[in-house]
LUMPARO-856713 format. One line per 10 residues: number of its first residue (from 1); their letters; for each residue x, y, z of N, C-alpha, C, CB. Coordinates in nm, 4 decimals, padded with zeros to 6 digits, m for minus. Glycine has a CB too. Example, Ala and Ser with C-alpha at 12.3 -4.5 7.8 and 13.67 -1.06 7.14 Angstrom:
BEGIN
1 = AS = 01.3190 m00.5690 00.7800 01.2300 m00.4500 00.7800 01.3200 m00.3300 00.7800 01.1308 m00.4473 00.9046 ~ 01.2850 m00.2250 00.7080 01.3670 m00.1060 00.7140 01.2900 00.0030 00.7870 01.4084 m00.0598 00.5725 $
***
This chain:
BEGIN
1 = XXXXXXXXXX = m01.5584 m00.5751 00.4086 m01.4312 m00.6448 00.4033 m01.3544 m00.5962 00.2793 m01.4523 m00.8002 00.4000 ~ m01.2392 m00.6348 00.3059 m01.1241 m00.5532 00.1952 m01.1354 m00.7045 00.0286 m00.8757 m00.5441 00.3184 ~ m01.1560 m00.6311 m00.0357 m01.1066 m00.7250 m00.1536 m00.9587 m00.7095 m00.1932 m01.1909 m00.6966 m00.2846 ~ m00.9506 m00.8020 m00.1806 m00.7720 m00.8602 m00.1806 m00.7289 m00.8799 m00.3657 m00.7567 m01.0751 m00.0745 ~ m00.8286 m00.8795 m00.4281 m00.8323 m00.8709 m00.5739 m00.7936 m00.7470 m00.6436 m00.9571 m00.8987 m00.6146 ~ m00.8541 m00.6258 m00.5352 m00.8570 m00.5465 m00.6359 m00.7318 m00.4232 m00.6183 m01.0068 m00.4949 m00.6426 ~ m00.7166 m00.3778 m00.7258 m00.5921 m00.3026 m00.7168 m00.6165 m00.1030 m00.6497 m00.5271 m00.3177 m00.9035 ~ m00.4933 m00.1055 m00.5931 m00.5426 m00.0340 m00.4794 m00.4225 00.0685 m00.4977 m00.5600 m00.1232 m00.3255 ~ m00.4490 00.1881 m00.5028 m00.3686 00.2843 m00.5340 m00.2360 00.3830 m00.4415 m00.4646 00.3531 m00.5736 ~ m00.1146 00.3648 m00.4460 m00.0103 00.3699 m00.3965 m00.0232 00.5611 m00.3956 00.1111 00.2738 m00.4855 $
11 = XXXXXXXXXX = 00.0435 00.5820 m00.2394 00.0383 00.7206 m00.1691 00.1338 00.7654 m00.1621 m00.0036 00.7358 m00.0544 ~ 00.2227 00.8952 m00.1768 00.3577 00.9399 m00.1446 00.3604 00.9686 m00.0501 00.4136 01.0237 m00.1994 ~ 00.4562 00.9793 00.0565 00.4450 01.0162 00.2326 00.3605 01.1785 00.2146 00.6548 01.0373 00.3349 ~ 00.3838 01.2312 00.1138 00.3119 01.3819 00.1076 00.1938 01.3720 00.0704 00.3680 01.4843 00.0163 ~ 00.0845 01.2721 00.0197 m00.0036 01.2686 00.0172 m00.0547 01.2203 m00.1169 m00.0280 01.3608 00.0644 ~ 00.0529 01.2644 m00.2052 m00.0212 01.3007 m00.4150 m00.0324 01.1302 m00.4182 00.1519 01.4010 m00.6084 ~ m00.0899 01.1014 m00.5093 m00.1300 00.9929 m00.5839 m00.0367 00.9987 m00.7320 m00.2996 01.0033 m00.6038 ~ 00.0195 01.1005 m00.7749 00.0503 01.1122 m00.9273 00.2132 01.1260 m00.8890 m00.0351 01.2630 m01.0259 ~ 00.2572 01.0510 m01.0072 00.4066 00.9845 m01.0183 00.4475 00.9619 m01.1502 00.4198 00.8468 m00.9493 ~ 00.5850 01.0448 m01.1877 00.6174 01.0025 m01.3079 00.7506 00.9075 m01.3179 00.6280 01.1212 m01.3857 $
21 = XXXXXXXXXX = 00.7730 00.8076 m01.4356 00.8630 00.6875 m01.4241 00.9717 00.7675 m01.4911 00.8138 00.5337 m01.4994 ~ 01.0930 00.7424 m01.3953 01.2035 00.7824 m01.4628 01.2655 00.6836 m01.5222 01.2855 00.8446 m01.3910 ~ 01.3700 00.6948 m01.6231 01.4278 00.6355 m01.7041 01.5546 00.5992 m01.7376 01.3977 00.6701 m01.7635 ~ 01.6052 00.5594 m01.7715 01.7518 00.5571 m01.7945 01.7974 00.5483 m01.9658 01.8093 00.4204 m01.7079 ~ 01.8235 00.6457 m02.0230 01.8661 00.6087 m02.1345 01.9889 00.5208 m02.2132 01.8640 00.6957 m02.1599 ~ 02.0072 00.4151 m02.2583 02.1114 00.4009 m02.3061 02.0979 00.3754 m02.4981 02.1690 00.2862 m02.2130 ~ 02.2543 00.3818 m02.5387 02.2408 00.3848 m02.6612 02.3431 00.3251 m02.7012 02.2212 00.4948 m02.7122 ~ 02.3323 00.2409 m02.8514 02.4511 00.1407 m02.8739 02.4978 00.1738 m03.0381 02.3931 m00.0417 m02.8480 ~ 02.6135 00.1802 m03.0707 02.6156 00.2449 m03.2728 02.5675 00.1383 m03.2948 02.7766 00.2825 m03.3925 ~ 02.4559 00.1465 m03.3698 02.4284 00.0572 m03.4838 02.2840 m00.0537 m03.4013 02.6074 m00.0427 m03.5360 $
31 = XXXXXXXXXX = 02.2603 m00.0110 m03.2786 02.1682 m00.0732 m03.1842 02.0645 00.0333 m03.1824 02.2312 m00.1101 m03.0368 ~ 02.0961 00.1337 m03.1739 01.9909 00.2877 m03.1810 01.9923 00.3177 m03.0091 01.7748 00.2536 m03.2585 ~ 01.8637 00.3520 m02.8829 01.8275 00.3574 m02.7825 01.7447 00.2557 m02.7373 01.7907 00.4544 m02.7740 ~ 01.7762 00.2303 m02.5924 01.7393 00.1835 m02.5245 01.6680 00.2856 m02.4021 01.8308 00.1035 m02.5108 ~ 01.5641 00.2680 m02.3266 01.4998 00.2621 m02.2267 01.4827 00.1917 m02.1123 01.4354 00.2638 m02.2577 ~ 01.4666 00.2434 m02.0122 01.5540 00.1932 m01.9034 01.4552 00.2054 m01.7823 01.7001 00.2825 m01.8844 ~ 01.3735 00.1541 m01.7087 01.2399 00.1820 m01.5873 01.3977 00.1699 m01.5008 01.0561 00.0253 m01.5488 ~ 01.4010 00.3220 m01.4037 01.4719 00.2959 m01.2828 01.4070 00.3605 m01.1873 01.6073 00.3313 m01.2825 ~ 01.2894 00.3411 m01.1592 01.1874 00.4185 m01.0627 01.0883 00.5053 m01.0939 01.2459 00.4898 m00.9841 ~ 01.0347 00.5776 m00.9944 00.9286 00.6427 m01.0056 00.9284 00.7591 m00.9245 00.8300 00.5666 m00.9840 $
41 = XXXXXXXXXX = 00.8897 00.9044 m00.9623 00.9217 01.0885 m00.9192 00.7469 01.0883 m00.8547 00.9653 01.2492 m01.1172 ~ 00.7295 01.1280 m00.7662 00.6299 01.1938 m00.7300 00.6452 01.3496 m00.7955 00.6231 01.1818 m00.5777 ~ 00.5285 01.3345 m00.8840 00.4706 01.4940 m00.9451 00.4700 01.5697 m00.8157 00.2909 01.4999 m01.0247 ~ 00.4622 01.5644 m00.6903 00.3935 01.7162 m00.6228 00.4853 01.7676 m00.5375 00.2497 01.7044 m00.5287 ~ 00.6109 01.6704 m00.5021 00.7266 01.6666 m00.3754 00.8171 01.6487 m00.4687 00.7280 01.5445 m00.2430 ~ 00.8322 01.6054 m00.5739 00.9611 01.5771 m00.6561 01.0881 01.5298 m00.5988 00.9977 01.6905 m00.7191 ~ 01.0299 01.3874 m00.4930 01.1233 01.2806 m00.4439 01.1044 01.1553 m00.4889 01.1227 01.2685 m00.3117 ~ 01.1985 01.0878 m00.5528 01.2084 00.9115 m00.5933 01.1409 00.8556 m00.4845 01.3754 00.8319 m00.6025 ~ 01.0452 00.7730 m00.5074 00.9544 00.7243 m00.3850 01.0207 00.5527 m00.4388 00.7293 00.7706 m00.3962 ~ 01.0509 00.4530 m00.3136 01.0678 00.3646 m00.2528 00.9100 00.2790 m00.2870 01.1147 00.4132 m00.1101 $
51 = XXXXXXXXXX = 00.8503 00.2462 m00.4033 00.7346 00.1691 m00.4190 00.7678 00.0367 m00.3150 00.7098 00.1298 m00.5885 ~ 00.8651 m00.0274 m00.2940 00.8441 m00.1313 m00.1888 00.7496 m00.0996 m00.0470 00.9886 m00.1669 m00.1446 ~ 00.8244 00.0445 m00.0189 00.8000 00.0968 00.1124 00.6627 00.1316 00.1038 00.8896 00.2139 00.1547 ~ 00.6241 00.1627 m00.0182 00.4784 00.2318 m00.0234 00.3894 00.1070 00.0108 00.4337 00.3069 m00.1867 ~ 00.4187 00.0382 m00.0783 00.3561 m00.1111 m00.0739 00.3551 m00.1814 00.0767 00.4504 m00.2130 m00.1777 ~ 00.4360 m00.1273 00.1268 00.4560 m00.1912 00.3033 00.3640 m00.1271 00.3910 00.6157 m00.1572 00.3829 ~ 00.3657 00.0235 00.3595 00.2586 00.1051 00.4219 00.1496 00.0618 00.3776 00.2621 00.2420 00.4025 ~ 00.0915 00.0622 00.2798 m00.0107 00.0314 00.2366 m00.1065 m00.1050 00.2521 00.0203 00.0541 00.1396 ~ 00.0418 m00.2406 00.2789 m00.0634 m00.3168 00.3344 m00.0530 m00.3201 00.5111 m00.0513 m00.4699 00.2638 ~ 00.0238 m00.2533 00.5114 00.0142 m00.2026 00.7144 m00.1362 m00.1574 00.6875 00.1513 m00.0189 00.8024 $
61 = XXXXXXXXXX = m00.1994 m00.0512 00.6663 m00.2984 00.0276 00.6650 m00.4263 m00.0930 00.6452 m00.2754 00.1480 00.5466 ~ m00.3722 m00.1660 00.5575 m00.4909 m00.2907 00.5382 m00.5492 m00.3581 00.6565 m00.4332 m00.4136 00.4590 ~ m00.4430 m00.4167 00.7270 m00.4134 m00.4825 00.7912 m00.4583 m00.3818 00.9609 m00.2695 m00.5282 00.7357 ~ m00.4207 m00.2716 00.9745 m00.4952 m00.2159 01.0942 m00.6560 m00.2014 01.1115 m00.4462 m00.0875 01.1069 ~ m00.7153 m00.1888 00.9396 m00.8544 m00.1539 00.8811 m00.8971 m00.3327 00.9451 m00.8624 m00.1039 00.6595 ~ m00.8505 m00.4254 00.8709 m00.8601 m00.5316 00.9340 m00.9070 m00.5822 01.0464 m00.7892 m00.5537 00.9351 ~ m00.7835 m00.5344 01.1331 m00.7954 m00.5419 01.2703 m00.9195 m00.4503 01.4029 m00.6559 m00.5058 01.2883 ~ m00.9505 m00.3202 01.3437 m01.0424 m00.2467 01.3744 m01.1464 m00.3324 01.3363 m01.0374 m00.1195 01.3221 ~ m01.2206 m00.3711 01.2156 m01.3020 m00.4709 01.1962 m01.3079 m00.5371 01.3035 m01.2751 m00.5433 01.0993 ~ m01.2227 m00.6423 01.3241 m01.2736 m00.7395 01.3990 m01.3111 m00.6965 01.5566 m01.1741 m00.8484 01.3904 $
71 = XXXXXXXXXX = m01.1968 m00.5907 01.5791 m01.1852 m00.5558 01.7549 m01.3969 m00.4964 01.7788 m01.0082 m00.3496 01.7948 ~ m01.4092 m00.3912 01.6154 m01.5447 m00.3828 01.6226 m01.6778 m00.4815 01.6983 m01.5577 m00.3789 01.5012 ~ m01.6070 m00.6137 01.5878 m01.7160 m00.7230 01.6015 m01.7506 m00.7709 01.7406 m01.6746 m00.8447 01.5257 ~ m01.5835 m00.8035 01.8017 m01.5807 m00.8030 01.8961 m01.6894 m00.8038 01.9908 m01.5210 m00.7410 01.8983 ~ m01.6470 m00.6473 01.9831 m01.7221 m00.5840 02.0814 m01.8561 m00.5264 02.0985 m01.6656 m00.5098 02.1036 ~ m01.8981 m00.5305 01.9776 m02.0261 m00.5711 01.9539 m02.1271 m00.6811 02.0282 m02.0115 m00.6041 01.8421 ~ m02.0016 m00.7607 02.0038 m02.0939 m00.9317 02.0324 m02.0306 m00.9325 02.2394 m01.9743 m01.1503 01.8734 ~ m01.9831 m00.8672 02.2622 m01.9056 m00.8367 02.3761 m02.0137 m00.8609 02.5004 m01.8414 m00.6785 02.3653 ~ m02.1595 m00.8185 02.5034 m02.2446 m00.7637 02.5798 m02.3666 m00.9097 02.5901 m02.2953 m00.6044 02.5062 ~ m02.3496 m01.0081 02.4324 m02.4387 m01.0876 02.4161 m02.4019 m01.2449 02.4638 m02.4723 m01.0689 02.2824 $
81 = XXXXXXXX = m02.2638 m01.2723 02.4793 m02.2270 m01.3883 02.5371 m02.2702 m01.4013 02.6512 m02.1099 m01.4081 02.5404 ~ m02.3222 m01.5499 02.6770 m02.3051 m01.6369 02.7694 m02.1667 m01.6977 02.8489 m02.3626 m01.7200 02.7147 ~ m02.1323 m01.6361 02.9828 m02.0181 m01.7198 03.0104 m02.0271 m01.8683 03.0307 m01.9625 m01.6722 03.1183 ~ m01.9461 m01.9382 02.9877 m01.9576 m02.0715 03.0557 m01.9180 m02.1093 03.2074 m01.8829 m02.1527 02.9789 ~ m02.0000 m02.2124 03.2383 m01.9642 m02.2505 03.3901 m01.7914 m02.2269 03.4471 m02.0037 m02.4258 03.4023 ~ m01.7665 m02.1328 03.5898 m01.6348 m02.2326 03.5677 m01.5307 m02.1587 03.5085 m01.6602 m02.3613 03.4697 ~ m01.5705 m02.0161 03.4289 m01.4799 m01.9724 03.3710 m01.5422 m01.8035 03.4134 m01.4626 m02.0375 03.2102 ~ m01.4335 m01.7630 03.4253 m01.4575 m01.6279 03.4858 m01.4207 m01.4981 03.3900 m01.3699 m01.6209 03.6191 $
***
C-alpha cells in the first residue's frame, strides 16, 4: 500500500526529476534586492513545468496503482466465494 505520508518525487512530461527555481529579481534605493520564487525550469527540456499539473499526474498515477491493487485482490478472491442463495 502507498504511504500517503511520505513525500514523493515530482516528474517532467520528459521524464528528468531535476529542476531549477527561477526567480524574479527586484530592487528598491535604499531597500537593496529582493528575490522572487516564480516557478520552476526543468534541467533536461528547459520548459517551466506547471507543478500543479505535475502534482495532478502524480496523484492520478496513485490512484490507478490503487485501483490495480484492489481489481488484483479482487480477483484473487474471485474463484473462492460462495454465492449466496438466490443470487446469480
Amino acid at each position: 500500500m502507498l504511504d500517503m505520508n511520505e513525500f514523493e518525487t515530482l516528474q517532467c512530461p520528459c521524464g528528468s526529476t531535476d529542476f531549477m527555481e527561477l526567480s524574479k529579481l527586484t530592487w528598491k534605493e535604499g531597500g537593496g534586492t529582493v528575490r522572487q520564487p516564480v516557478g520552476w525550469l526543468c534541467r533536461a527540456c528547459n520548459v517551466k513545468v506547471d507543478t500543479a499539473k505535475l502534482i495532478q499526474e502524480l496523484q492520478l498515477r496513485r490512484k490507478r496503482k490503487e485501483l490495480q491493487a484492489l481489481e488484483e485482490e479482487v480477483g484473487a478472491g474471485a474463484g473462492t466465494a460462495t454465492p449466496k442463495k438466490g443470487v446469480k
